[in-house]
LUMFIZA-757411 format. One record per residue: residue number from 1; residue in one letter; x, y, z of N, C-alpha, C in turn. Coordinates in steps of 0.02 Angstrom, whole numbers, plus 50000, padded with zeros to 5 digits. Atoms other than C-alpha are relative to their C-alpha. Layout:
! residues N
NUM, a, X, Y, Z, X, Y, Z, X, Y, Z;
...
***
This chain:
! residues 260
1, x, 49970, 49937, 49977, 48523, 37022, 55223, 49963, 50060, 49971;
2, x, 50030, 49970, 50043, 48451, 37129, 55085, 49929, 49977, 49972;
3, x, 50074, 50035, 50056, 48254, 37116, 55004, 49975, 50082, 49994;
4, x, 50019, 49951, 50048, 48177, 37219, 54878, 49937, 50055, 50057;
5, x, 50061, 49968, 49974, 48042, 37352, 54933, 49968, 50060, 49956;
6, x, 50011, 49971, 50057, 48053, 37444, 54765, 50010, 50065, 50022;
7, x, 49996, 49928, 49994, 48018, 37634, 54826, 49957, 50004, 50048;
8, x, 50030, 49974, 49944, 47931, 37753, 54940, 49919, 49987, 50006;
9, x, 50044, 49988, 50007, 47777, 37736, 54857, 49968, 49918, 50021;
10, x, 50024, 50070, 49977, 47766, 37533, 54904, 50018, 49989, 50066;
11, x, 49980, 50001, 49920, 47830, 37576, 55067, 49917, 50037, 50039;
12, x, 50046, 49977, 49965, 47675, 37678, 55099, 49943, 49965, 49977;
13, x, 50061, 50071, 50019, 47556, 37544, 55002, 49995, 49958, 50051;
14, x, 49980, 50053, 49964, 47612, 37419, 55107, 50019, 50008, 50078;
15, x, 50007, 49958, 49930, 47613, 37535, 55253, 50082, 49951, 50043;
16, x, 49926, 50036, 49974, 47798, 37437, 55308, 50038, 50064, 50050;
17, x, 49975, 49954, 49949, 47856, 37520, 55464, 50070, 49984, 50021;
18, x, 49931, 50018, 49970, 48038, 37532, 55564, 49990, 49938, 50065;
19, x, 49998, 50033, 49951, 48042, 37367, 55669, 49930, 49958, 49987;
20, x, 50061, 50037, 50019, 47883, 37266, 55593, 50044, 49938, 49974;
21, x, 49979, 50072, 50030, 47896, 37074, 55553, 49972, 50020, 49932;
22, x, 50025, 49990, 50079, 47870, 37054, 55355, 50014, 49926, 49973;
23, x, 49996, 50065, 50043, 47855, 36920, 55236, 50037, 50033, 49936;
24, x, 49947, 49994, 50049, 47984, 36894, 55113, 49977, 49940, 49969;
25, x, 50012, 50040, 50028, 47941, 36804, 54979, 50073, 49970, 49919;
26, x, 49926, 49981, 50068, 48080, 36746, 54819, 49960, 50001, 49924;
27, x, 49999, 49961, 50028, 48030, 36866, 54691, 50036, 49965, 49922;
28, x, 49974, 50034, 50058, 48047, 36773, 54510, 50054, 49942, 50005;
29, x, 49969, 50023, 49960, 48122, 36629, 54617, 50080, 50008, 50006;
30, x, 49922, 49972, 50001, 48283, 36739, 54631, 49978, 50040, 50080;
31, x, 49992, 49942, 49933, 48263, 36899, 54738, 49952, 49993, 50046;
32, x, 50048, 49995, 49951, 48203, 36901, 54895, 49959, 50075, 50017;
33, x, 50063, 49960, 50007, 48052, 37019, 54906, 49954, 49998, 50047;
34, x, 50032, 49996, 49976, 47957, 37099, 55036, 49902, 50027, 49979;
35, x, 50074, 50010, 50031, 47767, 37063, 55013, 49951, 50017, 50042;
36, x, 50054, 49961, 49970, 47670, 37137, 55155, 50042, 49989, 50095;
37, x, 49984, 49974, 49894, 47681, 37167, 55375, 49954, 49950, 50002;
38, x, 50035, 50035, 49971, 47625, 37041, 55484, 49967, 50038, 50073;
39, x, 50018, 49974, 49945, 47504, 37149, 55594, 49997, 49978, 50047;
40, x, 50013, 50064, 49941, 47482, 36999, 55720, 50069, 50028, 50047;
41, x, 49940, 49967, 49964, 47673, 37069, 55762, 50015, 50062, 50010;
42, x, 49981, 49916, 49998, 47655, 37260, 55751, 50010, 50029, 50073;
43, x, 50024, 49949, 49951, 47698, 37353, 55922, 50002, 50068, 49987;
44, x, 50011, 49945, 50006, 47622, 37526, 55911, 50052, 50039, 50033;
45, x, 49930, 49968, 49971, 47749, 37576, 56031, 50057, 50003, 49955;
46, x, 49931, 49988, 50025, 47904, 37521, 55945, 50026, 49995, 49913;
47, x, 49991, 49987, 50065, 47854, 37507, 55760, 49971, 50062, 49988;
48, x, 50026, 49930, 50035, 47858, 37677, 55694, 50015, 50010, 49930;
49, x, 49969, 49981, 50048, 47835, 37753, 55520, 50051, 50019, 49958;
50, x, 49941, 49997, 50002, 47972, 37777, 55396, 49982, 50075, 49963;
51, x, 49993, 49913, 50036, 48019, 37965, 55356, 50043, 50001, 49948;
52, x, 49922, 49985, 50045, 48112, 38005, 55201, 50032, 50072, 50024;
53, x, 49967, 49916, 49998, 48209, 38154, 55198, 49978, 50057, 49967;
54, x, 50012, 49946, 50038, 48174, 38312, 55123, 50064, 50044, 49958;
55, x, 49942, 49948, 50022, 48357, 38386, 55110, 50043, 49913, 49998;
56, x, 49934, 50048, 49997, 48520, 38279, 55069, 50012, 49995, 50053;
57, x, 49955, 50012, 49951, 48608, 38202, 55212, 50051, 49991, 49987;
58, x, 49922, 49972, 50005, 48768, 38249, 55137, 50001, 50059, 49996;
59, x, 50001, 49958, 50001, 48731, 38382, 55073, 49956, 50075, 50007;
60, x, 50061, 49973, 49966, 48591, 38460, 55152, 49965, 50044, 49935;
61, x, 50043, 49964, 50044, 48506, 38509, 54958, 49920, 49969, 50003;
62, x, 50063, 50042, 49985, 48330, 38477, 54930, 49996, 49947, 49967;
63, x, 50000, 50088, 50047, 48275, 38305, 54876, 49946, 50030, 49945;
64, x, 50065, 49977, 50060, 48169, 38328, 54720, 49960, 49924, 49984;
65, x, 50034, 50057, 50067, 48039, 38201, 54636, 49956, 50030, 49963;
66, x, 50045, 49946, 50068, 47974, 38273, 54475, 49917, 49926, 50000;
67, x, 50063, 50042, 50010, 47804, 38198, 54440, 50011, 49937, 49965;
68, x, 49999, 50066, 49994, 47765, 38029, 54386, 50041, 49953, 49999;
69, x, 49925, 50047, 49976, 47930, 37968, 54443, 49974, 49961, 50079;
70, x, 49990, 50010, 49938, 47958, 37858, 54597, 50044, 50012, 50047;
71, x, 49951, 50001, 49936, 48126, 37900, 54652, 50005, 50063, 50012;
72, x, 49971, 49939, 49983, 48179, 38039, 54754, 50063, 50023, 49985;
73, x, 49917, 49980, 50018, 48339, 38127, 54690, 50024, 50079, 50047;
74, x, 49969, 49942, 49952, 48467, 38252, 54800, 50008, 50057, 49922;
75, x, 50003, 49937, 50057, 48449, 38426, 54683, 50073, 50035, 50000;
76, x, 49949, 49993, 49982, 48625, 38455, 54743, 50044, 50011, 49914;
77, x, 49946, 50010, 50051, 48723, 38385, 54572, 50048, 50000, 50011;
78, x, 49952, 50021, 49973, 48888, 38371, 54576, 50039, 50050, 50069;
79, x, 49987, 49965, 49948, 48894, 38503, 54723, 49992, 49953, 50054;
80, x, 50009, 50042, 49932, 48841, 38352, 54823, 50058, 49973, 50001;
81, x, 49932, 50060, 50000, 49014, 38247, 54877, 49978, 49933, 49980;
82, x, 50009, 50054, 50030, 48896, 38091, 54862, 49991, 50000, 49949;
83, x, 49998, 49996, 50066, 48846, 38127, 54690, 50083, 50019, 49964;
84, x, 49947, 49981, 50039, 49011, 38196, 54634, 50026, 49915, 49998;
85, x, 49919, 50048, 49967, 49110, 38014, 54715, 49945, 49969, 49918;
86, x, 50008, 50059, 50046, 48965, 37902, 54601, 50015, 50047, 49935;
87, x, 49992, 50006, 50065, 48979, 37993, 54448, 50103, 50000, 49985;
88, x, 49940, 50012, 50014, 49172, 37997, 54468, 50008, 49905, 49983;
89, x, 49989, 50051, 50027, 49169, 37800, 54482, 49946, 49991, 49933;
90, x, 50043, 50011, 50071, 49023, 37808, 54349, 50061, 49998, 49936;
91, x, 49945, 49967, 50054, 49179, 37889, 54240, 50043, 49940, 49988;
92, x, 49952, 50020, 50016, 49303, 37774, 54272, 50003, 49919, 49990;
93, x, 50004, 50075, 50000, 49235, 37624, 54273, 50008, 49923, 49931;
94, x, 49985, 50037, 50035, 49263, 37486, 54155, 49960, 49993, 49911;
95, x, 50026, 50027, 50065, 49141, 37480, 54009, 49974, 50090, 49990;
96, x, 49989, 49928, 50029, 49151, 37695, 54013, 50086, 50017, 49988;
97, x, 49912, 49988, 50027, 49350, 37770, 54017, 50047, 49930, 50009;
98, x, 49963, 50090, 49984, 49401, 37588, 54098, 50081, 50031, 50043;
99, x, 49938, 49978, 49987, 49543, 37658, 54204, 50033, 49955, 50065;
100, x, 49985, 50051, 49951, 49603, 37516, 54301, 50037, 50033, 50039;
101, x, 49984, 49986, 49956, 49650, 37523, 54466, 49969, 50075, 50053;
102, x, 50028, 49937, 49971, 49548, 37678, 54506, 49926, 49968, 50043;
103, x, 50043, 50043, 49984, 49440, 37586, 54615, 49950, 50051, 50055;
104, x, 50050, 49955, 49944, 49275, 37649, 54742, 50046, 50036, 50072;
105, x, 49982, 49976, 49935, 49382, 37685, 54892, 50051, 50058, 49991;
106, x, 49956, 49915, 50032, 49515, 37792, 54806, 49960, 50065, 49980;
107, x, 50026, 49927, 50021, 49390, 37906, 54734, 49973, 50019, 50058;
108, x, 50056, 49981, 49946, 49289, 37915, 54888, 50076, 50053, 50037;
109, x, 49965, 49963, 49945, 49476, 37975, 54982, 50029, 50052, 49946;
110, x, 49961, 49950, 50028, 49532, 38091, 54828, 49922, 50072, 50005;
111, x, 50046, 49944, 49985, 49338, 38179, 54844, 50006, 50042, 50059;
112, x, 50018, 49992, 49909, 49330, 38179, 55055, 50074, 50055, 49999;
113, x, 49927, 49958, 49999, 49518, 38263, 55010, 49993, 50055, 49969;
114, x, 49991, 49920, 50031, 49479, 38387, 54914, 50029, 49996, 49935;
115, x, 49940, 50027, 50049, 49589, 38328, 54765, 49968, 49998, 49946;
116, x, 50017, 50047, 50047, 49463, 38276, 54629, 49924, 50031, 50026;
117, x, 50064, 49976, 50005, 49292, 38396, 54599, 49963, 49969, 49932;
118, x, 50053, 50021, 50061, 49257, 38330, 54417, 50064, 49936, 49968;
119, x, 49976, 50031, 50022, 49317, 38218, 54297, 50058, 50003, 49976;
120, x, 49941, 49947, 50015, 49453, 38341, 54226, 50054, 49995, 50052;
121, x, 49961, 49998, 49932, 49552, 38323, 54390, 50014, 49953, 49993;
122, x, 49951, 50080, 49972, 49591, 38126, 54377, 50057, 50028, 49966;
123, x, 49943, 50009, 50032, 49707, 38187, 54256, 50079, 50030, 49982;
124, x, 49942, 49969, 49963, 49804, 38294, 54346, 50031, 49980, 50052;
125, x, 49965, 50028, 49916, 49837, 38184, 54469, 50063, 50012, 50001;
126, x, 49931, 50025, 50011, 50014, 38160, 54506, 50058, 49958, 50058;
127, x, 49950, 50065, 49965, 50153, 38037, 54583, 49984, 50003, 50059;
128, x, 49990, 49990, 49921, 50153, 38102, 54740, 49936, 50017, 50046;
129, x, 50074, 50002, 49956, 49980, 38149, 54784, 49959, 49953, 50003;
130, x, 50017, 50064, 50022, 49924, 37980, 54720, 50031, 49959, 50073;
131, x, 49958, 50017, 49958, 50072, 37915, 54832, 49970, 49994, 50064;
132, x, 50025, 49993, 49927, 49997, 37997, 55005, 49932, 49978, 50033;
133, x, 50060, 50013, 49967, 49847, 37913, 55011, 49986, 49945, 50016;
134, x, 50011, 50069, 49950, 49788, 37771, 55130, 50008, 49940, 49926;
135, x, 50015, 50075, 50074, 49844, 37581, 55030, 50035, 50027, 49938;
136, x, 49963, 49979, 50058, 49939, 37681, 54898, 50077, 49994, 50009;
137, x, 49939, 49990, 50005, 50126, 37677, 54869, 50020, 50024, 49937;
138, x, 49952, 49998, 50055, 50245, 37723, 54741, 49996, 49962, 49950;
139, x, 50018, 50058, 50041, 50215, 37569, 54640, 49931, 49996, 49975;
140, x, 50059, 50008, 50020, 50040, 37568, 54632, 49970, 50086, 49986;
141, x, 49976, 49904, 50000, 50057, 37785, 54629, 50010, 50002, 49892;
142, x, 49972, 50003, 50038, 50154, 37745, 54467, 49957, 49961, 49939;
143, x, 50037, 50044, 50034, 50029, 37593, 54393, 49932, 50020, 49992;
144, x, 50077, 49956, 49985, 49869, 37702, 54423, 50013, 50058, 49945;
145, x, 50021, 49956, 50058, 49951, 37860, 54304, 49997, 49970, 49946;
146, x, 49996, 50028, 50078, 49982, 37745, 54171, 49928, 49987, 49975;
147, x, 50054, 50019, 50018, 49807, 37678, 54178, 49957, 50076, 49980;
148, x, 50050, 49940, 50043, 49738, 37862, 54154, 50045, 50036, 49952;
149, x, 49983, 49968, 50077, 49861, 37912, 54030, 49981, 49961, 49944;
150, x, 50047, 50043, 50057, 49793, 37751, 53939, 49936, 50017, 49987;
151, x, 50078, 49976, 50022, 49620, 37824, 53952, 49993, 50048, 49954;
152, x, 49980, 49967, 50039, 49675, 37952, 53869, 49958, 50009, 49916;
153, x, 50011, 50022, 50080, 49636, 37876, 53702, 49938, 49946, 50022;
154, x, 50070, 50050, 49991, 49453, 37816, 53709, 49967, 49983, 49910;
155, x, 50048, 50001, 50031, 49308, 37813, 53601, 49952, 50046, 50005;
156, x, 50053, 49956, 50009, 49176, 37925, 53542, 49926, 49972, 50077;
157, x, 50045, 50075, 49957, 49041, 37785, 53614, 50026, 50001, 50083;
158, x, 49992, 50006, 49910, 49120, 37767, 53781, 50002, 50061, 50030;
159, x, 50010, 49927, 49985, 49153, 37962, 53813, 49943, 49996, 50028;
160, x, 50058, 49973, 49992, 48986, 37989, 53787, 49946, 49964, 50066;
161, x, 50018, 50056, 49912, 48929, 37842, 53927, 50032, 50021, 50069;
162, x, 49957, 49944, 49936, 49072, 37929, 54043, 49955, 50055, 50006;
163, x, 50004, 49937, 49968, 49007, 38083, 54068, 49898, 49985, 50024;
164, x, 50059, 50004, 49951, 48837, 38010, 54143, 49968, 50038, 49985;
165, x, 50061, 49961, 50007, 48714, 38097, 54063, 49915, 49955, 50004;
166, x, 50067, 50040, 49961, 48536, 38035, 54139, 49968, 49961, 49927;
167, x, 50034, 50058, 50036, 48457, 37887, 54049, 50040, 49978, 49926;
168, x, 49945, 50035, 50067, 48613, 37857, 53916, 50057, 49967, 50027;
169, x, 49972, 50083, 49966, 48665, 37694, 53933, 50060, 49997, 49943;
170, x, 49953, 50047, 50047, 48787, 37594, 53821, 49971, 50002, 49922;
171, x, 50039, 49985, 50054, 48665, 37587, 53681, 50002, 50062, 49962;
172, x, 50043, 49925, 50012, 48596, 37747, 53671, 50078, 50049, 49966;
173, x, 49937, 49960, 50021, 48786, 37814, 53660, 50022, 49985, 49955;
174, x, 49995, 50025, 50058, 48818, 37729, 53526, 49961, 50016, 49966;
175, x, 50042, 49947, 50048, 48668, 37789, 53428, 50024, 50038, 49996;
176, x, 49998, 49916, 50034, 48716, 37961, 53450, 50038, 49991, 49969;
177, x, 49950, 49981, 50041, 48883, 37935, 53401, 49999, 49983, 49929;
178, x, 49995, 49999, 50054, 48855, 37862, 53255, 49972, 50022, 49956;
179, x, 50054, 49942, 50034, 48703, 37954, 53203, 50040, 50093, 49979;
180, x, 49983, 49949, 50010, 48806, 38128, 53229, 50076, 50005, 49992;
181, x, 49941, 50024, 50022, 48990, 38057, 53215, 50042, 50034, 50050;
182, x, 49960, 49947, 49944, 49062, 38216, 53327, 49940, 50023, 50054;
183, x, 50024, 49979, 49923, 49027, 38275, 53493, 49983, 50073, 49995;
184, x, 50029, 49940, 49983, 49001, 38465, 53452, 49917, 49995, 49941;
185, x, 50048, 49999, 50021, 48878, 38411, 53328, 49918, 49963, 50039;
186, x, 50075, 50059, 49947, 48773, 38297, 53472, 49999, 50053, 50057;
187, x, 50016, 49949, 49943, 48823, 38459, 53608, 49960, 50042, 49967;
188, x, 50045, 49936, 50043, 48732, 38581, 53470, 49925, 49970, 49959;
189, x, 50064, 49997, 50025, 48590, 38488, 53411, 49947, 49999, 50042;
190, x, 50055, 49992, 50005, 48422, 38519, 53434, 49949, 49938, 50036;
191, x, 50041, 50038, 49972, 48286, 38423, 53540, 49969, 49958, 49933;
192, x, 50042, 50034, 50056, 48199, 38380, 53352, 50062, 49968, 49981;
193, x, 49961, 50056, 50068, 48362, 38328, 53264, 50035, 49966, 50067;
194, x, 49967, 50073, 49963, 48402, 38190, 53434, 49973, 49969, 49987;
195, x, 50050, 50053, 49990, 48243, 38130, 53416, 49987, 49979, 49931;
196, x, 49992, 50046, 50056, 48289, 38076, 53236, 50054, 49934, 50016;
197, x, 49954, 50055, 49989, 48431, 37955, 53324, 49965, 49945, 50023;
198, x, 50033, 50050, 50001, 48363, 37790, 53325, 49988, 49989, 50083;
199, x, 49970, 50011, 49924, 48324, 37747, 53506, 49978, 50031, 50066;
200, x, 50001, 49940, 49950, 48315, 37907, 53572, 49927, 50032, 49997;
201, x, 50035, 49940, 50017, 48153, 37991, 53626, 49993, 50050, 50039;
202, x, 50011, 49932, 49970, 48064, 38122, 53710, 50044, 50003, 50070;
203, x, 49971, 49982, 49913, 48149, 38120, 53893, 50076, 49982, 49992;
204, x, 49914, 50008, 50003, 48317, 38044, 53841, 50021, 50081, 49963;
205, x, 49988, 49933, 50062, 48322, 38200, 53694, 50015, 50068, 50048;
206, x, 49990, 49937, 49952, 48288, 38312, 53839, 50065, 50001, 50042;
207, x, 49925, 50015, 49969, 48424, 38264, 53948, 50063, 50002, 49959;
208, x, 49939, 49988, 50038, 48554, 38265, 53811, 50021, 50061, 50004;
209, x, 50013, 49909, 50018, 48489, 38436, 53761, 50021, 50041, 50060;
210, x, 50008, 49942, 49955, 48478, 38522, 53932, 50081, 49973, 50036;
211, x, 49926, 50021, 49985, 48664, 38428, 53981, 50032, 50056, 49959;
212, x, 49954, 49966, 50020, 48753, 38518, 53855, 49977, 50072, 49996;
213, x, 50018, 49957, 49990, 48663, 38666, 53884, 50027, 50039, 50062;
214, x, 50000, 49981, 49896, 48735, 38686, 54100, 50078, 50022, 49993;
215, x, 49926, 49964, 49983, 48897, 38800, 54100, 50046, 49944, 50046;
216, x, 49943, 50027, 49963, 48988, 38681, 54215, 50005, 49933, 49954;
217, x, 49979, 50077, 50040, 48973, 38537, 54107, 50056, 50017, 49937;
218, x, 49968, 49998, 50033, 49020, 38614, 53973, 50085, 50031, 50010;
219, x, 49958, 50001, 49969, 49184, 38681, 54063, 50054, 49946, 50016;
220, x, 49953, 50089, 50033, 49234, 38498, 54089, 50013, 49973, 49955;
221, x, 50004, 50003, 50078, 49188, 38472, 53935, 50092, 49996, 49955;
222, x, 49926, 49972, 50029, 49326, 38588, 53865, 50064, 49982, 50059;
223, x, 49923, 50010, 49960, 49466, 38554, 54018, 50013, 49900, 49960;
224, x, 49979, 50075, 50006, 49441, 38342, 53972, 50022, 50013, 49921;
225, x, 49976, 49990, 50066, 49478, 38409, 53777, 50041, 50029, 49982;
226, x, 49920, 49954, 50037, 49617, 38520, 53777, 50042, 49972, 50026;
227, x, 49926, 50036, 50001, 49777, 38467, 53750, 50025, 49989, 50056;
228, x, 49946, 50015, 49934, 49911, 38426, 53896, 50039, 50054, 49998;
229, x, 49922, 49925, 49975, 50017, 38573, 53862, 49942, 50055, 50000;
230, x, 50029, 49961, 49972, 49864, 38680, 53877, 49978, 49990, 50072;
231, x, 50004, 50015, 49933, 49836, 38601, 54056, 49936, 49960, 49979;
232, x, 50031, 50068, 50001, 49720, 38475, 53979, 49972, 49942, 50017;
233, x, 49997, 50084, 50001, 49658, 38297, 53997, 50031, 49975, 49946;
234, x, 49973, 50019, 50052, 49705, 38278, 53820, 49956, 49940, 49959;
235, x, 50043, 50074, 50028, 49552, 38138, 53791, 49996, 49999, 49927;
236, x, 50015, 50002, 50084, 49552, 38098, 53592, 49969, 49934, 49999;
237, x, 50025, 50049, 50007, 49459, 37981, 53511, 50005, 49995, 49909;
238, x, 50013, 50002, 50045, 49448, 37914, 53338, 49964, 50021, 49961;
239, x, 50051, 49957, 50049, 49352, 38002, 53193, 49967, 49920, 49978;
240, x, 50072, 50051, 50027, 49186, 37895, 53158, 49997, 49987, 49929;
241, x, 50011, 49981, 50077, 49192, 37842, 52986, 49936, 49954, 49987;
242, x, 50050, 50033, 50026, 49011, 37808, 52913, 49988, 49971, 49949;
243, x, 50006, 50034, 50063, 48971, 37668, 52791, 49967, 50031, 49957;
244, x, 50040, 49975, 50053, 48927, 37712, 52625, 49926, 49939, 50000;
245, x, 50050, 50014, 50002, 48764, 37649, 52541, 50022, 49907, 49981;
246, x, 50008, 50072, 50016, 48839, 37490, 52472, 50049, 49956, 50068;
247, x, 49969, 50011, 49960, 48911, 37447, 52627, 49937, 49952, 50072;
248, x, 50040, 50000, 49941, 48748, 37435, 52715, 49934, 49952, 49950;
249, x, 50038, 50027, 50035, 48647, 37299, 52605, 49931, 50001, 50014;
250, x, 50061, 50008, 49963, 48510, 37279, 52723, 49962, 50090, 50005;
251, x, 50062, 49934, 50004, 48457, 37476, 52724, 49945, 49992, 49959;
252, x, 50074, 49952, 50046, 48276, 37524, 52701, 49964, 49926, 50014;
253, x, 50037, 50070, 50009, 48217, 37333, 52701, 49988, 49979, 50074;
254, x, 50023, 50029, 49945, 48114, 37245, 52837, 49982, 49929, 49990;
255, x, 49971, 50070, 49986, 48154, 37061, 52876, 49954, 49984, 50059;
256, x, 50051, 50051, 49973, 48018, 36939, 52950, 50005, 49932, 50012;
257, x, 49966, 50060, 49956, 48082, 36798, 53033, 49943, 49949, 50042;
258, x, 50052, 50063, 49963, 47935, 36645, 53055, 50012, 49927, 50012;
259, x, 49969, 50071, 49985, 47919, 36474, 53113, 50049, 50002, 50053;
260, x, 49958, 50035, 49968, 48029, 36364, 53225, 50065, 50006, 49972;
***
């Protein structure tokens, strides 16, 4: 049904047109993988080149590719609806806030609705607007706030994986946090003092940096941190406590592991 073709730039290697036979080969004998055109089958007539786009087809922004990248990205951000829906499920998904029951098709009908621009908004949902939407009832209306008032109470570490900042994974979020313990000390540092967090270098550092730098982030920022009786999300998380020195036997020493 599906085979690999990697990007644009092996699409035009491989000159692979709309309506060409191809060889598929299985790709680390897993994925199936297209490996070249069988010209013997090309009609000039009805195989034609493939165009990318230039602008979003949601949101008609421009597509960007910064240099020695391969993919094309919509410049949109979360002004695009498709970018807003993935980083909403990015948010809620299981190994970031984990908010069960908030599944791909709900966010896609609370965006297309109007209901739900950032992350700050799941947590205003409420009974009844939950209620009115396609597959929802009262019951599952009711079993959906609980799951985001349970989110409520996260982790430093997972936060920081929620809010989808480009190339910080699971890992990487975890470095910071425990390298800088709080979040205004990882929104206020410095391109030199990230790139002391183990892990982290030049292009992740940047992206941290220029994230907490963008007025609308930081906006969410503050609505997912203030309280509930200020109109809030109310997200808290545990204070990081760092091991002392005798806690950590193995600091400073490098361990060489030979043989069978």
């Amino acid at each position: 049904t599906n085979a690999t073709l990697h990007n644009e730039d092996e699409v035009r290697r491989k000159d692979v047109r709309l309506g060409d036979t191809v060889i598929v080969r299985r790709a680390g004998d897993v994925i199936p993988q297209i490996v070249g055109v069988v010209l013997a089958r090309r009609d000039p007539s009805r195989c034609v080149p493939v165009v990318f786009p230039d602008r979003c087809p949601v949101c008609d922004s421009e597509v960007e590719r910064l240099p020695g990248e391969a993919v094309a990205r919509c410049s949109g951000g979360l002004f695009c609806e498709a970018q807003r829906k993935e980083a909403l499920k990015h948010f809620a998904s299981r190994r970031a806030m984990d908010i069960e029951g908030l599944g791909d098709k709900l966010i896609e009908q609370l965006v297309d609705r109007h209901l739900v621009e950032t992350p700050a908004d799941l947590f205003a949902l409420d009974e009844a607007t939950l209620a009115s939407l396609e597959r929802m009832g009262t019951k599952s209306a009711q079993k959906l706030l609980l799951a985001i008032d349970k989110a409520r109470t996260t982790t430093l570490p997972r936060f920081l994986f929620a809010l989808g900042i480009r190339e910080v994974g699971e890992s990487t979020a975890l470095a910071l946090a425990n390298h800088f313990a709080e979040l205004p000390a990882i929104a206020n540092a410095s391109i030199e003092a990230l790139l002391q967090v183990p892990d982290v270098g030049d292009i992740v550092a940047k992206h941290v940096y220029y994230f907490f730098r963008q007025a609308h982030n930081l906006a969410v920022l503050e609505r997912l941190q203030q309280s509930r009786e200020e109109g809030g999300a109310g997200i808290l998380w545990p204070d990081i406590q760092r091991p002392s020195a005798e806690e950590l036997p193995l600091q400073g020493k490098t361990l060489v592991l030979t043989g069978t």
